[in-house]
Residue, then its C-alpha position, 0 to 999 in steps of 0.5 A: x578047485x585046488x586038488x588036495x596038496x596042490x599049491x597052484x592051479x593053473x586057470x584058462x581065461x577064454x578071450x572073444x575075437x572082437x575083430x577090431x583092430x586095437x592096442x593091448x589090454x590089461x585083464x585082471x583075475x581076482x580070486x575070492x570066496x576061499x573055503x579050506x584056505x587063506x588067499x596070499x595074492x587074490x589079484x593077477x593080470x595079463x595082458x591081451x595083444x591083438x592079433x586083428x589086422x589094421x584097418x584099410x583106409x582109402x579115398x574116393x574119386x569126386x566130380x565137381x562142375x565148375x560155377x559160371x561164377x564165383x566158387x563151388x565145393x564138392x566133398x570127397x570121402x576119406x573112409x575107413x573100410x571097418x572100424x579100428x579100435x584105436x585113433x587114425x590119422x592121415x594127412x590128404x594133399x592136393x596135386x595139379x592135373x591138368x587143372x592147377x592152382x588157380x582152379x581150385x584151392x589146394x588142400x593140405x590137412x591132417x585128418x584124424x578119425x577116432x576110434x570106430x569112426x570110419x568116415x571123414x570128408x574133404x571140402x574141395x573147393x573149385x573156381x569159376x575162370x573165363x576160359x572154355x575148357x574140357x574136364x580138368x582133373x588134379x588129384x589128392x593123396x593120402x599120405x603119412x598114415x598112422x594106425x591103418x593100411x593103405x588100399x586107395x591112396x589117390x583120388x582124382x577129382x574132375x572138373x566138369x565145364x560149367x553149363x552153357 
């Protein structure tokens, strides 16, 4: 209601946390239904900023056993810890241990989760030699993220010998 002789009114607009990290967004306001007045300009807008913080991104630590022969894979859980309201991406590599390149296949790929997606897998794949060895491990790292944070940026995956 405008009071009689006012020429604005100022009008609050209530905005819900949703916590979820997201980029800003437009709201517009359009007032109608005059009574005892013409309506110049029935529509304004503004903007809501975000003030939720940026998801937490991490990877999680995989075994896998080694084939007799041949290959094996294993899958290794890249996840967001909640969901983001906006498209995240980050690149996963692969690092020797004391396993190297001729026991698994490195991996080097970008992942992109899209808004309110909060889990991606890796495909590891690990292969069969003839040698005898304990476990073997190498490593794989979470690098040039975009639109989260960090809270687990390696994993270690562990090669079990194949059964006897």
């Amino acid at each position: 209601m405008f009071p009689t002789g006012a020429r604005t009114v100022t009008t609050r607009v209530t905005v819900l946390d949703d916590h979820l990290d997201e980029h800003r967004e437009r709201v517009r306001l359009r007032l109608s239904n005059p009574r005892g007045l013409r309506i110049r300009r029935a529509w304004a807008s503004g903007l809501i900023h975000d003030d939720d913080p940026l998801a937490r991104l991490g990877i999680k630590d995989a075994t896998v056993t080694e084939p007799a022969q041949g290959t094996a894979t294993t899958e290794v859980e890249v996840r967001l810890r909640e969901p983001s309201g906006k498209r995240v991406a980050v690149t996963v590599r692969t690092e020797p241990g004391s396993a190297d390149a001729g026991d698994f296949q490195p991996v080097d790929v970008r992942l992109k989760f899209a808004p309110r997606e909060t889990l991606r897998m890796v495909p590891v794949t690990v292969f069969a030699d003839a040698q005898d060895e304990d476990v073997e491990t190498f490593t794989l790292h979470l690098l040039d993220v975009r639109a989260a944070r960090l809270v687990r940026p390696t994993a270690t995956v562990s090669i079990l010998p194949p059964p006897a």
